[in-house]
C-alpha positions as MATLAB code, in Angstrom:
seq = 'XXXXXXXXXXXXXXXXXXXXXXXXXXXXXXXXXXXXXXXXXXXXXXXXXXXXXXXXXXXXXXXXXXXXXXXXXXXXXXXXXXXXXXXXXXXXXXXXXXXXXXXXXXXXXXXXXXXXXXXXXXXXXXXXXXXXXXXXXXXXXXXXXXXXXXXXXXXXXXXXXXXXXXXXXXXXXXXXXXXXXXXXXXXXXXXXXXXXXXXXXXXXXXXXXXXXXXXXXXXXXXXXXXXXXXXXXXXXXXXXXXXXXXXXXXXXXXXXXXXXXXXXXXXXXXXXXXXXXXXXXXXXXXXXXXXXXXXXXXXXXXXXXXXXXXXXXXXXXXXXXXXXXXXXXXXXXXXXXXXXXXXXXXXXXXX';
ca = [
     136.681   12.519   30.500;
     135.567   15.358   29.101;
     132.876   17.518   30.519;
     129.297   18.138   29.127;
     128.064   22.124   29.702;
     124.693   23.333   28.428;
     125.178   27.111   27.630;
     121.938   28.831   27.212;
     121.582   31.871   25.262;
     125.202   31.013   23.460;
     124.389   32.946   20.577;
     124.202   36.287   22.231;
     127.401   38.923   23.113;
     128.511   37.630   26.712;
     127.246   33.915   26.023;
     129.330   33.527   22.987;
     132.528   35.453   24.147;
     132.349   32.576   26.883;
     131.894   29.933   24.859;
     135.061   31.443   22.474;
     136.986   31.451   25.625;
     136.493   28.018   26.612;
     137.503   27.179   23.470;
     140.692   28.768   23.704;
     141.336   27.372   27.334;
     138.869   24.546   28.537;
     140.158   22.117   26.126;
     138.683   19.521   28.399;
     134.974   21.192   28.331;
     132.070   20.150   25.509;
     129.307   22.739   24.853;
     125.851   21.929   23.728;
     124.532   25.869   22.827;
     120.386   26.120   23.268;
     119.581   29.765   21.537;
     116.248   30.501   20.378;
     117.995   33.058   17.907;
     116.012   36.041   19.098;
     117.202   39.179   17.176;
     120.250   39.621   19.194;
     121.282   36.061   18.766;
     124.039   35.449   15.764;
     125.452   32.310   14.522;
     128.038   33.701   13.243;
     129.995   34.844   16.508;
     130.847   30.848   16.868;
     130.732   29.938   13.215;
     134.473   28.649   13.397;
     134.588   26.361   16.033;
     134.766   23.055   15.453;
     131.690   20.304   16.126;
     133.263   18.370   18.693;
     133.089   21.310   20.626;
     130.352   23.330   20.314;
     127.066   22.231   18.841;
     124.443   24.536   18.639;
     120.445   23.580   19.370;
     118.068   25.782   18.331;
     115.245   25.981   21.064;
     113.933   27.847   24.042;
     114.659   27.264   27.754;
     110.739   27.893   28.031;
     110.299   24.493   26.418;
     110.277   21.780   28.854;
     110.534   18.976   26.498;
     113.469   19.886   24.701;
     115.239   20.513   28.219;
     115.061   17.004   29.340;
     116.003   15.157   25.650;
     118.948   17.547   25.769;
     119.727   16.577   29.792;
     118.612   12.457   28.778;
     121.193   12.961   25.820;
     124.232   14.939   26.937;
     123.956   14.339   30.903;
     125.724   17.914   31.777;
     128.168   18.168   34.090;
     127.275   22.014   34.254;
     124.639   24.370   33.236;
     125.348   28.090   32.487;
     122.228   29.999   32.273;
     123.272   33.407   30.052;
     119.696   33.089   28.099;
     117.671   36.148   28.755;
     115.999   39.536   27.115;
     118.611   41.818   28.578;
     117.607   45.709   26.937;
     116.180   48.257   28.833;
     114.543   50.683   26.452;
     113.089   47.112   24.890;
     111.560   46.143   28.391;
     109.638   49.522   28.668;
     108.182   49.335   24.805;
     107.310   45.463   25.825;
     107.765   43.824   29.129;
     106.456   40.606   27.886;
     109.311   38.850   26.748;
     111.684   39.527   29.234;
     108.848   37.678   31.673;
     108.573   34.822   29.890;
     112.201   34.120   29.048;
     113.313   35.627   32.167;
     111.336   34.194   34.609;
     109.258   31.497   33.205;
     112.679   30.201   31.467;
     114.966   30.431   34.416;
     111.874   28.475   36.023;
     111.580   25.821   33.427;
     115.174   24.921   33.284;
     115.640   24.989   37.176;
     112.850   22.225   36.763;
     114.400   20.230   34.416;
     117.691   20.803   36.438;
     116.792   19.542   39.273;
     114.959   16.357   38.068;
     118.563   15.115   36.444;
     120.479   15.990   39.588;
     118.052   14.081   41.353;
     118.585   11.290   39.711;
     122.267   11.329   40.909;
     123.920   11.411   37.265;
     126.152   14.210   38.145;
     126.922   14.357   42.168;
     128.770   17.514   41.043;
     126.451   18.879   39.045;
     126.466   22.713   38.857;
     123.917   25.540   37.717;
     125.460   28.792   37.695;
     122.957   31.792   37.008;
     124.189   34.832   34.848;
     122.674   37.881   36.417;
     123.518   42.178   36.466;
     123.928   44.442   39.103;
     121.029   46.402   37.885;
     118.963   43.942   40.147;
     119.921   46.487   43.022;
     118.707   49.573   42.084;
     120.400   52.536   41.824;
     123.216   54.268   44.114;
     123.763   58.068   45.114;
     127.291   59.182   44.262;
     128.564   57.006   47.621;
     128.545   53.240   48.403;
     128.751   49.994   46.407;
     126.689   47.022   45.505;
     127.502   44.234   47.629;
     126.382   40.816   47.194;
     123.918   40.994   50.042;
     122.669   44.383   49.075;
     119.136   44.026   49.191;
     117.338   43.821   45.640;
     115.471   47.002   44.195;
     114.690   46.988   40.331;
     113.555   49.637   38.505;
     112.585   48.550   34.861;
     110.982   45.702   33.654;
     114.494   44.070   32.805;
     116.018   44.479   36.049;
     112.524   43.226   37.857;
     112.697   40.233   35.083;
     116.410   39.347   36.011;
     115.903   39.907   40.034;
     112.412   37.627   39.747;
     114.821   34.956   38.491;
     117.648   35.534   40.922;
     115.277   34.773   43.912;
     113.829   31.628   42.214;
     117.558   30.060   41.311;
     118.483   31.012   45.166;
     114.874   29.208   46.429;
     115.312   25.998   44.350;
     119.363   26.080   46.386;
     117.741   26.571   50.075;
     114.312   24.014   49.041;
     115.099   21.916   46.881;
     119.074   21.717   47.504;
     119.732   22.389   43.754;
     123.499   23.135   43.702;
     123.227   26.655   42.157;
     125.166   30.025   41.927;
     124.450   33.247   40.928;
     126.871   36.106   39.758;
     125.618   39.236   39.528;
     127.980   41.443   36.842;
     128.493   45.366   36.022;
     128.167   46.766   32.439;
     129.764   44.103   29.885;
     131.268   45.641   26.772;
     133.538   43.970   23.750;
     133.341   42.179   20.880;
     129.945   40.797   19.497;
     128.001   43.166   21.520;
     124.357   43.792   19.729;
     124.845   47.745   18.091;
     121.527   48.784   20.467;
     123.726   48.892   23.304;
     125.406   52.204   24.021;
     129.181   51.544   22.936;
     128.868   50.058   19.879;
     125.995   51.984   18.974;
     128.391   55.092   19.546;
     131.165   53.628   17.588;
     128.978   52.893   14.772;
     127.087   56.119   14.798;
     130.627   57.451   14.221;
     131.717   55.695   11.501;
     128.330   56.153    9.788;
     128.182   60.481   10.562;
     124.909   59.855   12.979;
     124.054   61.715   16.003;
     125.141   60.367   19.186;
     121.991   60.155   21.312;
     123.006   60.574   25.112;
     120.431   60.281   28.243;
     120.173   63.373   29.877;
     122.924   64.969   30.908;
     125.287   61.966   30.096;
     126.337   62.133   34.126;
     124.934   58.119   34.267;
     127.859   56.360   36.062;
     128.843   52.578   35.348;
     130.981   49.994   36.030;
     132.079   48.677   32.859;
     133.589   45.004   32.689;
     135.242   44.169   29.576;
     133.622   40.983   28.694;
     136.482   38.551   28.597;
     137.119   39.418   31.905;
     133.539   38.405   32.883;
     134.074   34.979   31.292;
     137.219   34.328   32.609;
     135.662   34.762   36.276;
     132.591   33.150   35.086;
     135.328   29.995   34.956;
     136.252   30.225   37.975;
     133.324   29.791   39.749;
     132.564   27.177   37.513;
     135.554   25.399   39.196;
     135.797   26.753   42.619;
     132.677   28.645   43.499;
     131.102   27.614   46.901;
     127.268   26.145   46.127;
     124.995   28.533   47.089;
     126.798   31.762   46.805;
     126.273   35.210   45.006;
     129.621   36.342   42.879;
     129.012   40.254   42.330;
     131.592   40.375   39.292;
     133.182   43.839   38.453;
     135.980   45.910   36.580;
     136.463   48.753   38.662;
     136.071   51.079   35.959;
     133.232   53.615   37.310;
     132.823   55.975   34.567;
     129.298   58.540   33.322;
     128.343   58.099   29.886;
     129.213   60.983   28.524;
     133.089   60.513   29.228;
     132.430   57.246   27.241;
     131.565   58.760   24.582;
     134.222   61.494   24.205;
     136.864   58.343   24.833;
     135.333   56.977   21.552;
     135.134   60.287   19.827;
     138.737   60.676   21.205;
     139.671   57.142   19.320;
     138.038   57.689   16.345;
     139.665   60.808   15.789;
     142.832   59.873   15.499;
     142.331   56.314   13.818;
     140.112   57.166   11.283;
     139.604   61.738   11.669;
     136.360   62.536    9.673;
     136.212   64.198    6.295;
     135.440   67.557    7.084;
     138.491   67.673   10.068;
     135.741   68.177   12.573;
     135.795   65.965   16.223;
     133.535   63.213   16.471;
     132.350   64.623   19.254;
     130.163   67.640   17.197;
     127.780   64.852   16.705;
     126.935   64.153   20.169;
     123.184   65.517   20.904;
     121.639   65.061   24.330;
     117.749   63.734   23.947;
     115.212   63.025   26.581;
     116.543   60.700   29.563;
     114.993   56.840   30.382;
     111.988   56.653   31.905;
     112.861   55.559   35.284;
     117.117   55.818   34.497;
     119.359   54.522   37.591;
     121.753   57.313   38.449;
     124.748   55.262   39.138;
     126.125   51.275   39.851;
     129.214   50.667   40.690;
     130.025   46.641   42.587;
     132.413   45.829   44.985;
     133.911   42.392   43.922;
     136.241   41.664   47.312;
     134.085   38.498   47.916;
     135.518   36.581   44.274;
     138.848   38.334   44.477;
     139.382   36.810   48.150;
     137.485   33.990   47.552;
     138.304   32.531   44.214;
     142.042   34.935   43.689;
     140.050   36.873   40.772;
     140.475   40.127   39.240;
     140.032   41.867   35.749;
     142.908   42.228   33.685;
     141.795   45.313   31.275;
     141.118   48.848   32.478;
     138.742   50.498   30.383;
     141.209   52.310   28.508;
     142.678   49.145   26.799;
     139.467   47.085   26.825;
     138.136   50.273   25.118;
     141.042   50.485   22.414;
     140.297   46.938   21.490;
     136.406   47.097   21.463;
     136.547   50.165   19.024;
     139.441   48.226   16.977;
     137.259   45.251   16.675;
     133.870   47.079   15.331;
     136.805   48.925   12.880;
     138.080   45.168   11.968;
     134.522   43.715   11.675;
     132.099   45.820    9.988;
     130.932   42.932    7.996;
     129.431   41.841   10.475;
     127.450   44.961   12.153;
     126.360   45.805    9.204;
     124.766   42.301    8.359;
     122.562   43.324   11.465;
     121.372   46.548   10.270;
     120.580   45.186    7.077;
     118.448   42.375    8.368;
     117.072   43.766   11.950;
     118.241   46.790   13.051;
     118.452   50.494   12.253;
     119.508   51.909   15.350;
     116.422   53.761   16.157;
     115.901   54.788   19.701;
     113.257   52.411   21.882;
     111.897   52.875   25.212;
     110.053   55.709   24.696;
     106.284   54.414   23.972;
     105.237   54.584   27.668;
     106.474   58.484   28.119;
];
């Protein structure tokens, strides 16, 4: 038989990239996609699959109705709950969205969850949460994010996405909803909306713009390239313990400003500029975040003992193929500028 998942937020970077990799190796899975198509959303990073796998609805997890017609209709085995405003510099400029989809959405669809599981449909029903590391706050140069680190946001997006952590964990210990949570480092790869700060570096690049970097650049992350994050998103689909926190990371710690010279590094010698210059001549340091986290870095023992995971890029190949696919697939980043997106900086209207 095969099995029924509702994806939400399909349409965006890490919920498509999991949806191409069930694809590829969860023959025996069925998605049903519900994407509001927010700016970030593209149809187009799933439009080769076939029907009978993935069907896309366009609606918001907000909307209560639409929840149970799709649960009445499709009776999911699983829900997968990627659907959320996920930009920084966005939250600052306007915090209301990522409240009302992060929150009040995670809310709505833990309401509509737990009405079908009561109804004993599914006696292994699952709702796993898709959440970030940034929920913790910020570390000194020392120490790791744990999954019982206690939670300490500092934007309106990480105080969004923490919000809705504690409510999927409450409706597990009240209501017995069978949930889990993983909390991931920085995702980067293909499909990955050009605001973010990789593929708005590669971009820049190719296009002979400045590369805007925070500060000093001396931000440190944990970058996970984002097939690895599906792949262990699987596995606690399958064998993740109810109840449980999954910190998910790729052991890459790494400032910004070394990410960007690795790009200006690659660029170089794939495609060397006109004028013989480095890349790296266009890199110009502007005024930090409001409220910036100095460094996250996760410790990810608890799925590697657990549930035998671990990442299979370092950064250094994951990054070789993320700048090879933007090179490959310009079509489609530059589909986005025309219709939404100049790659202006945000974030700054509350300085």
């Amino acid at each position: 038989m095969k099995k029924n998942i509702l994806v939400t937020g399909g349409l965006g970077f890490i919920g498509s990239n999991f949806i191409q990799y069930t694809f590829k190796n969860k023959k025996e899975f069925q998605i049903v996609n519900l994407d509001k198509v927010t700016y970030a959303a593209n149809i187009e990073n799933l439009i080769d699959l076939p029907d009978s796998f993935h069907r896309h609805i366009k609606g918001d997890i907000c909307d209560k109705e639409t929840l149970k017609k799709l649960f009445k209709k499709f009776n999911f085995d699983y829900v997968v709950n990627f659907a959320a405003e996920s930009h920084v510099d966005r939250s600052i400029d306007d915090p209301s969205q990522f409240i009302n989809t992060n929150i009040i959405g995670t809310y709505s669809l833990l309401e509509v969850s737990l009405n079908h599981f009561r109804q004993g449909n599914k006696k292994d029903f699952k709702f796993i949460h898709i959440s970030t590391d940034e929920v913790y706050g910020s570390l000194g140069k020392k120490d790791y994010f744990y999954e019982n680190t206690p939670y300490n946001p500092s934007s309106p997006y990480s105080s969004s996405k923490a919000s809705s952590d504690h409510l999927v964990r409450a409706w597990n210990k009240t209501y017995e909803l069978p949930t889990i949570i993983t909390n991931c480092s920085n995702n980067y790869g293909p499909y990955q909306f050009p605001e973010k700060l990789i593929p708005l570096m590669i971009i820049n690049c190719l296009e002979e713009k400045k590369l805007p970097v925070y500060g000093k650049g001396k931000n440190i992350r944990d970058w996970l390239y984002v097939t690895d994050h599906c792949s262990a998103i699987m596995r606690v689909i399958e064998k993740g313990d109810i109840g449980q926190t999954y910190n998910i990371g790729g052991n890459n710690e790494i400032e910004n400003i070394h990410i960007v010279n690795m790009i200006c590094g690659i660029l170089d010698n794939k495609i060397p500029r006109k004028n013989q210059k480095s890349y790296k001549e266009l890199i110009e340091y502007v005024r930090d975040r409001p409220g910036h986290d100095f460094r996250y870095a996760i410790n990810s023992d608890k799925i590697k003992k657990e549930l035998e995971w671990a990442p299979e890029e370092s950064f250094e190949s994951g990054i070789e193929k993320t700048v090879n696919w933007y090179l490959e697939n310009s079509k489609w980043w530059k589909k986005i500028q025309k219709n939404n997106y100049n790659q202006n900086r945000l974030g700054l209207s509350k300085i």
